[in-house]
C-alpha positions as CSV (number, residue, x, y, z in Angstrom):
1,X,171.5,70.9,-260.5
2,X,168.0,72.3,-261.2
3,X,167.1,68.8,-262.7
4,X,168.2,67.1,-259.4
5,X,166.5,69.7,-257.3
6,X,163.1,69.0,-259.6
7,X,163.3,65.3,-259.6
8,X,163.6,65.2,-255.5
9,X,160.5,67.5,-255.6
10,X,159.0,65.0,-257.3
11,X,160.0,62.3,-255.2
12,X,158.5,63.9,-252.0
13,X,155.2,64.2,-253.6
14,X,155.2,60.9,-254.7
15,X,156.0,60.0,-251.2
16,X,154.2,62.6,-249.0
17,X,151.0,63.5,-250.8
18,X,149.0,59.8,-251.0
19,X,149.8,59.8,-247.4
20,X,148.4,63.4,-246.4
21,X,145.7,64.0,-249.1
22,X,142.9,61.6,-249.6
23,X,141.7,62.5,-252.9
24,X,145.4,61.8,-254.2
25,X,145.4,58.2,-252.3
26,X,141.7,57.5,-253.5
27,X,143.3,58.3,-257.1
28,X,146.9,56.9,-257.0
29,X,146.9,55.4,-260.5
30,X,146.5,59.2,-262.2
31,X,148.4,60.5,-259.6
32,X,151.5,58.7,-260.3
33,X,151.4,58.7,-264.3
34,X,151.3,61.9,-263.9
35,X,154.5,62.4,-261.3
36,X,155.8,59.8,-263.7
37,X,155.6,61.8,-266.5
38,X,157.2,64.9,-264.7
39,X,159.7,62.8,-263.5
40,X,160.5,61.6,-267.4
41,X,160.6,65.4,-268.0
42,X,162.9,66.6,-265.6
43,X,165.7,63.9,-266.0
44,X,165.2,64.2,-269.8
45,X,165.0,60.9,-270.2
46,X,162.2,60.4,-272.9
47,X,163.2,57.6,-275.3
48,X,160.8,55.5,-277.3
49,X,162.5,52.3,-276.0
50,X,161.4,53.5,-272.5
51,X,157.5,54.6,-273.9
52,X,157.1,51.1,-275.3
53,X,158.2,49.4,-272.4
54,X,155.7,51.6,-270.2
55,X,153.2,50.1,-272.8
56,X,154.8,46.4,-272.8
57,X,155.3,45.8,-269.1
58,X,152.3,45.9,-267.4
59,X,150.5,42.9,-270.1
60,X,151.4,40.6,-268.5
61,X,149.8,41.4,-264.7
62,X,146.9,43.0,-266.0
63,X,145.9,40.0,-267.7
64,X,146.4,38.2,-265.1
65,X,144.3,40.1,-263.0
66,X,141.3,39.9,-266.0
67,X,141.3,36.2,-266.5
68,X,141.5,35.5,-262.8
69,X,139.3,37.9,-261.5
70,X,136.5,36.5,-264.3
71,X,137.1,32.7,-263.1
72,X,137.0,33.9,-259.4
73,X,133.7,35.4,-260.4
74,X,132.2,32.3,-261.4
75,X,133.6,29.9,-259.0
76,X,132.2,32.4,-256.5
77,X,129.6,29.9,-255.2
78,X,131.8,27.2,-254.8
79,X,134.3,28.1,-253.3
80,X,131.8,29.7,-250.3
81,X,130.8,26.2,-249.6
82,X,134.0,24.6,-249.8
83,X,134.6,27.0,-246.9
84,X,132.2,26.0,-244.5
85,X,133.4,21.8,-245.1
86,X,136.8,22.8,-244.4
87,X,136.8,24.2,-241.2
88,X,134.2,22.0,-240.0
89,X,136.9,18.9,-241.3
90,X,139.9,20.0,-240.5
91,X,139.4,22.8,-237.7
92,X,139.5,26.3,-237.0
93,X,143.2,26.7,-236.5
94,X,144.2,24.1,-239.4
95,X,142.2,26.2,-241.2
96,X,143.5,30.0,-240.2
97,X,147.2,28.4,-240.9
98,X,146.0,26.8,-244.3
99,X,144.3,30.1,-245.3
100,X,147.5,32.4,-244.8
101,X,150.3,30.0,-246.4
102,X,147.8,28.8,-249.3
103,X,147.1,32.6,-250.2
104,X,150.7,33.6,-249.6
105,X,152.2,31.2,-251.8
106,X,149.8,31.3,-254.8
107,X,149.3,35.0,-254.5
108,X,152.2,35.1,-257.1
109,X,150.1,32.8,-260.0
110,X,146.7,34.4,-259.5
111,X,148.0,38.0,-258.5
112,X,148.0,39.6,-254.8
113,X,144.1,41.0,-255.7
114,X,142.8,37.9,-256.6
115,X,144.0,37.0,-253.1
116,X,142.8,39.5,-251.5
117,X,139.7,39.2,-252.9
118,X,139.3,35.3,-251.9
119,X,140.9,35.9,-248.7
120,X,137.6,38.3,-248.2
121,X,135.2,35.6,-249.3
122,X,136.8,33.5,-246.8
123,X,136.5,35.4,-243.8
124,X,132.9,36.5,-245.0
125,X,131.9,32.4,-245.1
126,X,133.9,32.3,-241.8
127,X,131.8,34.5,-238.7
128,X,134.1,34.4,-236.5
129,X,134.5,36.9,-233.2
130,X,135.7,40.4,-235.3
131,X,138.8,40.6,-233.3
132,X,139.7,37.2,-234.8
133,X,138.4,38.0,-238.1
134,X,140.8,41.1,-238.2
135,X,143.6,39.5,-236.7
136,X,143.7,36.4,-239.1
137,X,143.1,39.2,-242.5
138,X,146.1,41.2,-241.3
139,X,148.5,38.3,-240.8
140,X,146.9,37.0,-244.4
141,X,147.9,40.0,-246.2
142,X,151.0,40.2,-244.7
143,X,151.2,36.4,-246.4
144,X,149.8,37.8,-249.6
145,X,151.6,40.6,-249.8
146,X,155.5,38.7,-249.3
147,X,154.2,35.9,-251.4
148,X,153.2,37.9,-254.3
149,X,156.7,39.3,-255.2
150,X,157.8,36.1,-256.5
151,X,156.7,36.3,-259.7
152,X,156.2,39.7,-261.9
153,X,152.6,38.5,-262.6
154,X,151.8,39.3,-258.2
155,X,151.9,42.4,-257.9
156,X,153.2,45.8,-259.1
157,X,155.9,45.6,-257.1
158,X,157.5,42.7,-258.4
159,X,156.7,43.9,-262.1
160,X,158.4,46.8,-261.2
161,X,161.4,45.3,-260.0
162,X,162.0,42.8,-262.9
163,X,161.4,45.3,-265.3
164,X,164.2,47.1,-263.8
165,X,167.2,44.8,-263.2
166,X,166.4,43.0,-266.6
167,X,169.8,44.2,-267.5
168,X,173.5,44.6,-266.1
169,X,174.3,43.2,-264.0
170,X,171.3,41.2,-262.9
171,X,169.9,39.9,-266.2
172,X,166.1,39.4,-264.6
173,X,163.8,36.9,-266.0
174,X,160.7,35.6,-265.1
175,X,162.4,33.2,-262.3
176,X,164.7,35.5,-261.5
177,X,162.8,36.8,-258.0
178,X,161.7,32.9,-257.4
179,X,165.3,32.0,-257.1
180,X,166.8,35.0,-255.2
181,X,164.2,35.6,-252.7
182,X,162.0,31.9,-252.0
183,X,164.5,31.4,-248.8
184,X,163.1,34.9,-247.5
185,X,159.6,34.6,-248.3
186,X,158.8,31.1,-247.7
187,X,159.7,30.9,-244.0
188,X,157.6,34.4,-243.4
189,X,154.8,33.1,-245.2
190,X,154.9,29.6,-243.1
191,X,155.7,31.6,-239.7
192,X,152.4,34.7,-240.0
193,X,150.3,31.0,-240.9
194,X,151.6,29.9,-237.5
195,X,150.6,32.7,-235.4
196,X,147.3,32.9,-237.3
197,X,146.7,29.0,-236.3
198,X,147.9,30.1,-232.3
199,X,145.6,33.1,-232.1
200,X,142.7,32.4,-234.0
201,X,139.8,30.6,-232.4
202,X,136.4,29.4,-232.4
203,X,134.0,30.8,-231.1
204,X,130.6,32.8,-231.4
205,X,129.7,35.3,-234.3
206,X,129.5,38.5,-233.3
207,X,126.7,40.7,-234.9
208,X,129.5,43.2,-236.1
209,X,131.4,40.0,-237.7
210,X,133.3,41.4,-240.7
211,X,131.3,41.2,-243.2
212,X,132.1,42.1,-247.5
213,X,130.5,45.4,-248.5
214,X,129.1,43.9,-251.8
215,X,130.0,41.4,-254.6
216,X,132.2,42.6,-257.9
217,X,130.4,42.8,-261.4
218,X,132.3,42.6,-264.6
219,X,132.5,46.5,-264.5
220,X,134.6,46.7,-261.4
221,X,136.6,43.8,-262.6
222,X,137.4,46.2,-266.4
223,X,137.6,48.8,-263.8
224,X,140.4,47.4,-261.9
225,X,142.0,45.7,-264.8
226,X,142.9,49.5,-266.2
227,X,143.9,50.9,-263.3
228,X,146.5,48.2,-262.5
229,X,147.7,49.0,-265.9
230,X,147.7,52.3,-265.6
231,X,149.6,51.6,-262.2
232,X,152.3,50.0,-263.1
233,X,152.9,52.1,-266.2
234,X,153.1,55.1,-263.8
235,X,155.7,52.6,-262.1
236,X,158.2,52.5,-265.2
237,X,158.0,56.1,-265.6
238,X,158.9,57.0,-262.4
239,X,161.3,54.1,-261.9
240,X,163.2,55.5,-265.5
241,X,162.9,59.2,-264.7
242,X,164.4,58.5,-260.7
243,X,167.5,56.8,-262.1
244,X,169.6,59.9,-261.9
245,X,168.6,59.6,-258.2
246,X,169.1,56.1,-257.5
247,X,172.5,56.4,-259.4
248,X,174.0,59.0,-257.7
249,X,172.0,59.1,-254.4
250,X,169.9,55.8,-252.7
251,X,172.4,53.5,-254.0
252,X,175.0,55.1,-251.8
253,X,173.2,54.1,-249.0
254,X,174.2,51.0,-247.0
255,X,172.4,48.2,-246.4
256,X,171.1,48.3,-243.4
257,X,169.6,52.3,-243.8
258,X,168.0,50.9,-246.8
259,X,166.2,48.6,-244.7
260,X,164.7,50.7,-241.7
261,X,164.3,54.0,-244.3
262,X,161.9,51.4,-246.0
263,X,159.9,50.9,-242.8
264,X,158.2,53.9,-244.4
265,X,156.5,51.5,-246.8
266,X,154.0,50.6,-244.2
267,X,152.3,54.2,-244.9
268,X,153.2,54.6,-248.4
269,X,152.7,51.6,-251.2
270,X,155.6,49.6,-251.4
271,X,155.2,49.5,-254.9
272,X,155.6,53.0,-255.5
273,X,158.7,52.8,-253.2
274,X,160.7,50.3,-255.3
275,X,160.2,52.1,-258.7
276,X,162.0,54.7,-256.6
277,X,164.6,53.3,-254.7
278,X,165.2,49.9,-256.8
279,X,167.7,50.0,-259.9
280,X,170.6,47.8,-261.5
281,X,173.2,50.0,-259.5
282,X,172.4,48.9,-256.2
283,X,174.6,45.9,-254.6
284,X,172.9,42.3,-254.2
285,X,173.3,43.2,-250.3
286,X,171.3,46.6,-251.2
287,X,169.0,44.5,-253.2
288,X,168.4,42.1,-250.1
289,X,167.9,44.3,-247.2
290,X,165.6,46.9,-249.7
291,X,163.1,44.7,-251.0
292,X,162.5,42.3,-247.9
293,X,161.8,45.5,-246.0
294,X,159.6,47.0,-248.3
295,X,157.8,43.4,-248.2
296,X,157.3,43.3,-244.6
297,X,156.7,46.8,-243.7
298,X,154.3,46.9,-246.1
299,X,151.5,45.0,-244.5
300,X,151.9,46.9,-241.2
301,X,149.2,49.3,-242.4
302,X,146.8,49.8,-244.5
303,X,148.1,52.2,-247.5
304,X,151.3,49.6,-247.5
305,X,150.3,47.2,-249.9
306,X,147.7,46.6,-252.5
307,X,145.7,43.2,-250.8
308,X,145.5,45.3,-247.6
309,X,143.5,47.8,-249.2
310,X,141.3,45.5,-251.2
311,X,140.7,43.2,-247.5
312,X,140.1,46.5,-245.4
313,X,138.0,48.5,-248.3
314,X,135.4,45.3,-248.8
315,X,135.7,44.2,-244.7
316,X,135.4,47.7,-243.5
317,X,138.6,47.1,-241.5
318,X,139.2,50.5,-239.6
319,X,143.0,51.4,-239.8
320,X,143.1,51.7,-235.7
321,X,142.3,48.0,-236.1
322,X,144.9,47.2,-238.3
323,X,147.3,48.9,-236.8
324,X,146.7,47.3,-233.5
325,X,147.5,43.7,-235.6
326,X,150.0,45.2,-237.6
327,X,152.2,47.4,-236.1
328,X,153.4,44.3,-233.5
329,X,153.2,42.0,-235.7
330,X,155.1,44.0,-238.5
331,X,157.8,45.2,-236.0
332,X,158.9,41.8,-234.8
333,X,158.8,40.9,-238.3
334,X,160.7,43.6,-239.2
335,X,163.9,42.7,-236.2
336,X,164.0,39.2,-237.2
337,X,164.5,40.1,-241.2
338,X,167.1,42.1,-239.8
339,X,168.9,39.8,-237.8
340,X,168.5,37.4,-240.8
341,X,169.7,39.5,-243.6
342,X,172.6,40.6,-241.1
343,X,173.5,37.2,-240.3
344,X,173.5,36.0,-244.1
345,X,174.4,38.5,-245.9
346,X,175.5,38.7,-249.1
């Protein structure tokens, strides 16, 4: 009892404090190895099977993230002039839709912050009205952010959630988020390029045009490398020390709770949620409704999902801005999943 009582403790932290305290959200990776390792604690569920895959699991991404963030670096130049051929070739609005989908569906081979960080070199190259600008980075992200989770090298998240279900009764693998969830992301990714191509125009620059704060040495590419590692580490702790929770608790839930409960993913990394919520007990109709919601709500703000805190961070985005893209957007998103998922269930 006292070990349940601890381990929702935990949880609300976890949950609660990146949200209220900024020197937690500025330092999430610490943060949550540490939670993680208090959550290990109070479940007593130390093993060296789970320490070495803490150590294993996040490899892969986090190299990932180091050789594509040092090729980005030094096609840099390049791709900034490829920019400004494109849109003057193929248009403004070809270009907003091409931007979104591209991102969103390659976000899963380079990572979601190699995305983001292109998707900021873009609208940098771009000087567009702001409101534009801000618009077409929000419905990018939300791209980036769905588009990511369909490999384990994207994002934490989808690491996470591979990691998790690689056994009964799910048997994960590599493909195994490709094959269950492409018919979810692909039409979301292909519909926030469509409403970037219909809202997006040309027009003057203004002189507050988004603009990148400052360009990324190898330090802050080592820099990032570790905390992603340290990130999703923190992830298999936590995911291994909740499972009591998940067991007994979330996986009770039905579907459709576990959908709108995860709306709370748009101020709390979706990441974080999964290794809470996500485990080999749930139903593949728990599995559905859970992770497209944490997907979607995710880019409604700016603490939802890793690319929208890169793109708001280096653009100076101000979360009133977002909000006003991504609440809307994110809500209508949001009722059509729902209507989806409810529709073709599994």
């Amino acid at each position: 009892m006292l070990s349940t009582i601890a381990l929702f403790a935990i949880l609300l932290a976890v949950l609660a404090l990146p949200f209220l305290v900024r020197r937690v959200e500025e330092n999430l990776e610490p943060f949550l190895f540490v939670m993680g390792i208090l959550a290990m604690t109070a479940s007593t569920r130390w093993s060296w099977e789970i320490v070495e895959e803490a150590l294993v699991e996040p490899i892969k991404i986090t190299a990932a993230v180091l050789i594509a963030g040092m090729i980005f670096r030094f096609l840099r130049p390049a791709a900034r002039k490829a920019v400004g051929a494109a849109v003057s070739r193929i248009g403004i609005k070809a270009f907003a839709f091409s931007v979104v989908v591209l991102l969103g569906l390659v976000s899963s081979v380079i990572t979601a912050i190699i995305a983001a960080l292109l998707l900021v070199e873009v609208i940098d190259c771009m000087k567009l009205d702001r409101r534009d600008e801000v618009k077409l980075v929000v419905l990018a992200c939300f791209a980036i952010g769905m588009g990511a989770v369909l490999t384990p090298l994207g994002e934490p998240l989808s690491t996470i959630v591979v990691s998790k279900l690689k056994g009964e009764p799910y048997h994960a693998s590599f493909w195994f988020l490709l094959d269950e969830f492409w018919r979810f992301v692909v039409p979301g990714v292909l519909a926030f390029g469509a409403v970037a191509a219909a809202i997006v125009k040309k027009g003057p620059a203004e002189a507050s045009s988004l603009k990148e704060d400052k360009e990324e040495g190898v330090p802050a590419i080592l820099l990032r490398v570790a905390k992603t590692y340290i990130f999703v580490m923190a992830l298999v702790f936590l995911g291994a020390g909740f499972k009591p929770i998940i067991d007994s608790y979330i996986s009770m839930l039905p579907p459709a709770g576990l959908f709108w409960i995860n709306s709370l993913s748009a101020v709390l990394d979706n990441a974080t949620m999964a290794a809470a919520e996500i485990g080999p007990s749930m139903s593949r109709s728990q599995l559905d409704f859970a992770l497209v919601s944490l997907l979607v709500a995710g880019g409604m703000l700016i603490p939802g999902n890793i690319p929208n805190i890169i793109a708001a961070g280096k653009l100076r985005i101000k979360s009133k801005e977002w909000m006003a893209v991504g609440l809307p957007v994110g809500a209508c998103a949001m009722a059509a999943y729902f209507a989806a998922l409810l529709a073709f269930a599994r």
